[in-house]
C-alpha positions, 0 to 999 in steps of 0.5 A: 719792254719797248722798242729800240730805234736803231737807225734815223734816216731823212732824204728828200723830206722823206724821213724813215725810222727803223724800229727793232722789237727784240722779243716777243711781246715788246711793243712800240708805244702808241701814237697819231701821225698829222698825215697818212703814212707808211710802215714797212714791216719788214720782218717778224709779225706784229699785232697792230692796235688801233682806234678801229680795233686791231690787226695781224701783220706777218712780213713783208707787209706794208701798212698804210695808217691814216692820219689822226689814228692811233696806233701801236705794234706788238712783236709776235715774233722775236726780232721783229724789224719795222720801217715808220716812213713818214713825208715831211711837209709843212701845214695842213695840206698836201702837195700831193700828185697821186690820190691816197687811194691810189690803186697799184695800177694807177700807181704804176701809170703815174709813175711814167709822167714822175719818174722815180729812177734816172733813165740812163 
């Protein structure tokens, strides 16, 4: 059984899609990403397969899959929801700030020069 969509959201060329795996087993088909990108799993557990082999995730989780790799979920939980979050760009370069392998400290540094929240 696949998975069903069941929300499409696109804001400031960030483009996110909300995957439901109702049953065990259910599975989302696979596939490659042109860049790097994010999956939110945000309940449930999923077997992820890929090029490299294949993993276990338990939410929350998120999963950072680089480009060119293919990938697919597998619900190990029933009611299994996950997010694709996904940037939008244009050609094969990236207008980046921040170095894909970024650690959560730099992270947080970098966040002090590109805001993400207005200051009030």
């Amino acid at each position: 059984m696949s998975d069903a969509i069941t929300d499409l959201k696109l804001v400031d060329n960030v483009f996110v899609k909300l995957h439901y795996l109702p049953e065990v087993g259910s599975t989302h088909d696979g596939h490659a990403h042109t860049f790097d990108h994010i999956t939110l799993l945000s309940t449930g557990a999923v077997r992820m397969k890929h090029d490299n082999g294949e993993q276990c995730f338990e939410a929350p989780h998120l999963i950072v899959t680089p480009k060119g790799i293919k990938h697919q979920f597998t619900a190990l939980q029933a009611g299994t929801v996950f997010c694709c979050i996904h940037a939008i760009r244009e050609g094969d370069e990236l207008d980046s700030v921040a170095d894909p392998h970024i650690t959560p400290e730099q992270a947080f540094e970098l966040l002090t020069e590109y805001p993400l929240t207005m200051r009030a």
